[in-house]
Z-matrix of the N, CA and C atoms (Angstrom, degrees):
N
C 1 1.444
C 2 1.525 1 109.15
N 3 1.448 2 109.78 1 144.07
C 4 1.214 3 117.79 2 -179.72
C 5 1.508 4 146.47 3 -72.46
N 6 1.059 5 127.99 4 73.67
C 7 1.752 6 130.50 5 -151.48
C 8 1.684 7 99.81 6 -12.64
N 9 1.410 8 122.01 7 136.23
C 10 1.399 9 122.60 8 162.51
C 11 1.817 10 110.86 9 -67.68
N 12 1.404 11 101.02 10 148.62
C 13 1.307 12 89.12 11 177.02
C 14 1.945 13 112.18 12 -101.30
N 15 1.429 14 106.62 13 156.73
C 16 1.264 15 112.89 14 -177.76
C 17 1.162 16 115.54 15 -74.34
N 18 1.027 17 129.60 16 65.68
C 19 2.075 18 127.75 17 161.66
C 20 1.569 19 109.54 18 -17.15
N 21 1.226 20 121.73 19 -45.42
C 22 1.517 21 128.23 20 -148.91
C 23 1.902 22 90.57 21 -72.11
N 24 0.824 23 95.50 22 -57.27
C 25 1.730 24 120.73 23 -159.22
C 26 1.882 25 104.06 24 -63.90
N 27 1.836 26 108.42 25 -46.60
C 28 1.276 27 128.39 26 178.85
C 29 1.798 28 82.36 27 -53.46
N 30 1.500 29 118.06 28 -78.31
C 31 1.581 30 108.17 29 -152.45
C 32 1.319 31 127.27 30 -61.21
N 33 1.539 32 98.78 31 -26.76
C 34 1.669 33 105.57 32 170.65
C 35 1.316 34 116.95 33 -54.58
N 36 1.748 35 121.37 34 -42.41
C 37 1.425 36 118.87 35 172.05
C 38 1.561 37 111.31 36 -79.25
N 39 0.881 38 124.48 37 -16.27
C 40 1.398 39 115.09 38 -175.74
C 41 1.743 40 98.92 39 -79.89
N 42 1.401 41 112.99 40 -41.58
C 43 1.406 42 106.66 41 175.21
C 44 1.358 43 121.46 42 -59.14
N 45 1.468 44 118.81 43 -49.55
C 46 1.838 45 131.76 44 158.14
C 47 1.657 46 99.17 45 -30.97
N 48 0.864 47 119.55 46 -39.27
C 49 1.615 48 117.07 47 -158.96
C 50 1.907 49 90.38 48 -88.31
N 51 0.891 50 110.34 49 -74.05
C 52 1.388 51 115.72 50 -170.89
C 53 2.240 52 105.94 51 -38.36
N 54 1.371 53 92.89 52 -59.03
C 55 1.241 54 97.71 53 175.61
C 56 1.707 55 113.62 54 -47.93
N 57 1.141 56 138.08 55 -39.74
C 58 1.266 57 157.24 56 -164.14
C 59 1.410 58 93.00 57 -86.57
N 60 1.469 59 124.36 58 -61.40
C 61 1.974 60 111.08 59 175.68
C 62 1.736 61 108.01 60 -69.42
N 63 0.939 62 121.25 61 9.10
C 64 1.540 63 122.10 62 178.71
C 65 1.597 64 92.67 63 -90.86
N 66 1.489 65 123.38 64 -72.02
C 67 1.640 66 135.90 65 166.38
C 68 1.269 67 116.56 66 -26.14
N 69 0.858 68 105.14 67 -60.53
C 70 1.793 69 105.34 68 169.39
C 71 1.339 70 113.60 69 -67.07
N 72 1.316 71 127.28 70 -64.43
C 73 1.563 72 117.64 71 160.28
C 74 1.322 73 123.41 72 4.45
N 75 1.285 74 101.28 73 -65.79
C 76 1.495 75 121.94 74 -155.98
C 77 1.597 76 99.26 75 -84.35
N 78 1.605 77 104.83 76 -34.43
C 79 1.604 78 81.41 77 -170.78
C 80 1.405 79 97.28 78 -94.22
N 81 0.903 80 118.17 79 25.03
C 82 1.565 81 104.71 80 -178.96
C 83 1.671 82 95.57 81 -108.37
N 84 1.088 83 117.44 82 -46.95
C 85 1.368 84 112.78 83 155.46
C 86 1.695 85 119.12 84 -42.73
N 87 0.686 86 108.86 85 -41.13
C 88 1.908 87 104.50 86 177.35
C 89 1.848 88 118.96 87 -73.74
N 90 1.661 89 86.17 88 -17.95
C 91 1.761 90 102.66 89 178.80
C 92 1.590 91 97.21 90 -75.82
N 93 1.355 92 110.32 91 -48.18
C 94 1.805 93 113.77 92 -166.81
C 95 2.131 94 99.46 93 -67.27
N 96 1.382 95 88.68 94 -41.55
C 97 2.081 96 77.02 95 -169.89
C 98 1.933 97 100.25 96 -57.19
N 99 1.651 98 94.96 97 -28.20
C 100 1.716 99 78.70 98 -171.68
C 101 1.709 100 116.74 99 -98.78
N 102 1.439 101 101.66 100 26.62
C 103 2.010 102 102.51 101 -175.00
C 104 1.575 103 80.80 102 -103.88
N 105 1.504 104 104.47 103 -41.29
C 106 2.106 105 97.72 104 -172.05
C 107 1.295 106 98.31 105 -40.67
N 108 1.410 107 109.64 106 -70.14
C 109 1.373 108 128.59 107 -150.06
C 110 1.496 109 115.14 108 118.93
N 111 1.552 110 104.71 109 20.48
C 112 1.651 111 96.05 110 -175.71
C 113 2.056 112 111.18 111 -88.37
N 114 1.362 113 97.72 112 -0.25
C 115 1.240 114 105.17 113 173.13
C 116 1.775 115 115.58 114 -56.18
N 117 1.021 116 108.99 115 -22.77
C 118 1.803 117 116.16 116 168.39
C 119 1.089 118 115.28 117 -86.71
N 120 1.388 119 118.11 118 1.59
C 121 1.760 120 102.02 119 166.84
C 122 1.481 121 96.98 120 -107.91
N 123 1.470 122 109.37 121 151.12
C 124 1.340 123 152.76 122 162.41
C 125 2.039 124 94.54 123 -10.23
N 126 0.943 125 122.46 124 133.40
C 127 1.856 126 118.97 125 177.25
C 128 1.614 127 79.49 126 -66.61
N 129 1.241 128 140.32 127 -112.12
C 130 1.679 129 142.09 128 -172.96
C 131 1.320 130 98.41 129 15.39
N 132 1.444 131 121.91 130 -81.26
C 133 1.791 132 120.99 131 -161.72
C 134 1.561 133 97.01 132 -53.50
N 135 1.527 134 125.69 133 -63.14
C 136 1.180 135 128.47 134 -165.09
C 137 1.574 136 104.32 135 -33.40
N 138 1.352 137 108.63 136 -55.23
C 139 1.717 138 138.45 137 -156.32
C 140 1.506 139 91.71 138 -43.96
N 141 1.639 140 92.16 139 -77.42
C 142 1.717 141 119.53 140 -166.34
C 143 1.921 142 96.66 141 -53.97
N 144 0.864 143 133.41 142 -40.12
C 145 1.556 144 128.14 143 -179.57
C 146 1.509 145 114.65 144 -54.08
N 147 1.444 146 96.85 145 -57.84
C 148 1.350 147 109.65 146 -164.35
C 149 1.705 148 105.47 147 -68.14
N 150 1.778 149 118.77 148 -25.48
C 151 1.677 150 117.23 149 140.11
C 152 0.749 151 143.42 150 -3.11
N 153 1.492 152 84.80 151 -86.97
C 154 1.509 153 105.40 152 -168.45
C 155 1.756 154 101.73 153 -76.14
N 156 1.674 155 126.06 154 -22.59
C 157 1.402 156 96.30 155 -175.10
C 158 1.488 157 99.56 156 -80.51
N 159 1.252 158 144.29 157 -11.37
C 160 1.705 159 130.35 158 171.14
C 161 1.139 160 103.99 159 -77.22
N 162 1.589 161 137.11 160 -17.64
C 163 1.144 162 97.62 161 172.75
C 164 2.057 163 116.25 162 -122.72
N 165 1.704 164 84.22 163 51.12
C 166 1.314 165 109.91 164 171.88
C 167 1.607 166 126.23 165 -74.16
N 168 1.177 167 106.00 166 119.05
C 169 1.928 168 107.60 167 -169.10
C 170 1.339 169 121.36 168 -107.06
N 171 1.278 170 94.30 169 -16.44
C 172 1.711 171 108.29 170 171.31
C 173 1.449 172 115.60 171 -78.44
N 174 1.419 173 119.51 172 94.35
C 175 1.435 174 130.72 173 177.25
C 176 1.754 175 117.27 174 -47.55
N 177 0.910 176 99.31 175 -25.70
C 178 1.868 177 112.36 176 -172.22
C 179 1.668 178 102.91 177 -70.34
N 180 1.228 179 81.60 178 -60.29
C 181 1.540 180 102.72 179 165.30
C 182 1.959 181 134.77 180 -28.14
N 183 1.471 182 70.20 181 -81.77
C 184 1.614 183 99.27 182 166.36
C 185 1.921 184 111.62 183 -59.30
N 186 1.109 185 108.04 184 -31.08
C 187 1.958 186 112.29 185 176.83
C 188 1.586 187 86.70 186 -79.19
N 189 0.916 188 108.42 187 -51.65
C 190 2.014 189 95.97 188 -171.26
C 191 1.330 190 107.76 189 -50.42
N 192 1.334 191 117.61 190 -58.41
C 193 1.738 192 126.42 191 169.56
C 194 1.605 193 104.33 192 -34.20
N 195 1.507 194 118.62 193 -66.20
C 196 1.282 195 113.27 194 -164.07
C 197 1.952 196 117.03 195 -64.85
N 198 1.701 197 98.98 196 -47.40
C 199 1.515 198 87.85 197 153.13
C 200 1.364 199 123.13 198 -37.66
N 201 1.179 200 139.71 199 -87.06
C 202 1.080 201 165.68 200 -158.23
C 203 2.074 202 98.55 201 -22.21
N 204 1.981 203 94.42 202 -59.71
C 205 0.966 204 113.99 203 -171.57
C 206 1.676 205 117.12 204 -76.89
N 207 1.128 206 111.31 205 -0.58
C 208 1.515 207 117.61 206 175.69
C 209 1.583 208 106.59 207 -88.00
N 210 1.655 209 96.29 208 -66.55
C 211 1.427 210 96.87 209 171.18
C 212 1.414 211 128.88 210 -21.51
N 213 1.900 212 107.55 211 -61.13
C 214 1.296 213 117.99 212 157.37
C 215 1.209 214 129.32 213 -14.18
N 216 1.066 215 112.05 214 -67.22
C 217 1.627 216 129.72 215 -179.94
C 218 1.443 217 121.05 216 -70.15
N 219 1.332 218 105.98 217 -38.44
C 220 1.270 219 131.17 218 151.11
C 221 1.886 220 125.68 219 -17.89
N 222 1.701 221 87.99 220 -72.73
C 223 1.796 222 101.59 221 -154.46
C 224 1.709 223 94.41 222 -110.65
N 225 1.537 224 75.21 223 150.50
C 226 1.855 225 100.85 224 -152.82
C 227 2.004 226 106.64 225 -79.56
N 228 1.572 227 107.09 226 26.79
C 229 1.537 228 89.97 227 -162.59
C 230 1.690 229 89.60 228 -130.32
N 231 2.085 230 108.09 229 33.24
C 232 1.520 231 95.23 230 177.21
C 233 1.528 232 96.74 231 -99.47
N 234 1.293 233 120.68 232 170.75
C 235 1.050 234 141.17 233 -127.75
C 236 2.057 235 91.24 234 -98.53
N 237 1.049 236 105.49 235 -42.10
C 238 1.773 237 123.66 236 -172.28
C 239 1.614 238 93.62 237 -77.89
N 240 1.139 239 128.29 238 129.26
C 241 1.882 240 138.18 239 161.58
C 242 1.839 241 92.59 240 -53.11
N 243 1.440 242 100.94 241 126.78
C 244 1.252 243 128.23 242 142.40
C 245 1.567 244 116.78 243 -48.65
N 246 1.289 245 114.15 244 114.18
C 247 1.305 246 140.91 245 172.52
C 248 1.614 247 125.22 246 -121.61
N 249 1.276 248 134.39 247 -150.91
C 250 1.470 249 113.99 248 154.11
C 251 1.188 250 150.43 249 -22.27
N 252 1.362 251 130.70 250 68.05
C 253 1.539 252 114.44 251 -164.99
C 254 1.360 253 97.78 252 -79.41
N 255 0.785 254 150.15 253 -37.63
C 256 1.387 255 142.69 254 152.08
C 257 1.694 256 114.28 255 16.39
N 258 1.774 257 93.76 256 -49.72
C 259 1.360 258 84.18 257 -164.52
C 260 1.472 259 128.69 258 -76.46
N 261 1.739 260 92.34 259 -16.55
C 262 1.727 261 100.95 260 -171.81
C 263 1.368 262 100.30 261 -72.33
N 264 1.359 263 117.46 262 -5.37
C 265 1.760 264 99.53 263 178.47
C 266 1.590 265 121.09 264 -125.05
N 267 1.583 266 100.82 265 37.62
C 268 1.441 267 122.33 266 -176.03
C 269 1.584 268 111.82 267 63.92
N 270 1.053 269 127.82 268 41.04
C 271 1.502 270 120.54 269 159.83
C 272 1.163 271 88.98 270 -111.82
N 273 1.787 272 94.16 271 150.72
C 274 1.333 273 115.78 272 169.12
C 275 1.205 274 123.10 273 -21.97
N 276 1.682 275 108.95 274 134.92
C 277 1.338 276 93.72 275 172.85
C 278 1.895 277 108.89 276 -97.49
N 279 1.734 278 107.97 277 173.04
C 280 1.433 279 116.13 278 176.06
C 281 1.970 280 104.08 279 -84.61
N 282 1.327 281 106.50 280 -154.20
C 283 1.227 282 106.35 281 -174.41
C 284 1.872 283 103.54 282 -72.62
N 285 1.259 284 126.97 283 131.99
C 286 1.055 285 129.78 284 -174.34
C 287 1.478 286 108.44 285 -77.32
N 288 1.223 287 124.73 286 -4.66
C 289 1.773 288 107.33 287 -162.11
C 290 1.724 289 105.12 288 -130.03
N 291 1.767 290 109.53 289 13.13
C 292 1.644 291 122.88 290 -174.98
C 293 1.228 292 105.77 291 -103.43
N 294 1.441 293 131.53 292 164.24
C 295 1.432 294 151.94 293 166.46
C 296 1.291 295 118.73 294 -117.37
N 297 1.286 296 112.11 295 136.76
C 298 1.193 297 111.95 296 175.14
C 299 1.683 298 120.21 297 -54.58
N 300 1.389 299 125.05 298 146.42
C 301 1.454 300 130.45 299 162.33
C 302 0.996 301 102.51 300 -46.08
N 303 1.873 302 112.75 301 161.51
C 304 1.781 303 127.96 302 179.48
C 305 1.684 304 90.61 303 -71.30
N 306 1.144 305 136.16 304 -22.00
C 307 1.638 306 122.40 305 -162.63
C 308 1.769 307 97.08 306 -114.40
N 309 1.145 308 119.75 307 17.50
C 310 1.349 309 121.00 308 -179.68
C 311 1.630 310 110.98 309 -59.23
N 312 1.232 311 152.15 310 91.61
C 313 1.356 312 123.62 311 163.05
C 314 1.691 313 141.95 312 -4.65
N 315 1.395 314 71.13 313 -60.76
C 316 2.173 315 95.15 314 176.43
C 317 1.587 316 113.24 315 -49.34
N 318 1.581 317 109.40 316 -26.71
C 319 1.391 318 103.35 317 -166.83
C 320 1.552 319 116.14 318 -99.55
N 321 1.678 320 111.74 319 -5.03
C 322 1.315 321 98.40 320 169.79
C 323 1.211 322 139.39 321 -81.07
């Protein structure tokens, strides 16, 4: 007969896990407002921007934004070390809270 499996134990880690990609989420989001540089504007301007681009309808628009934001990620002269790019385009991410080594490739 087949061991029953533990439900109780499965959701508790699956919740640990979920809670933990929420944490990172967020700080990885707090890493991107401060590689832009939007960390020097006012929280209000930041607020009202980041608004109005969700509730942006103009597709032309919104592709210029997303160019814009690839490039970003892209070119080697932003201010934050290159780490995962992976992540800006939904692949997995690596450990969220490490830096690359001084001889890393990725980071020049």
């Amino acid at each position: 007969m087949r061991k029953p499996r533990d439900f109780d134990s499965e959701m508790k880690a699956l919740n640990q896990r979920a809670k933990l990609l929420k944490e990172r989420k967020l700080h990885q989001l707090g890493e991107l407002v401060i590689a832009c540089g939007a960390d020097a504007l006012p929280i209000e301007v930041l607020a009202g921007v980041m608004r109005a681009a969700v509730e942006m309808k103009d597709t032309a628009t919104v592709e210029g934004w997303r160019k814009q934001g690839a490039a970003f990620f892209q070119s080697t002269g932003r201010r934050a070390p290159r780490r995962n790019r992976g992540d800006a385009r939904g692949a997995p991410a690596g450990d969220g809270g490490t830096k690359p080594a001084a001889g890393d490739a990725r980071a020049q």
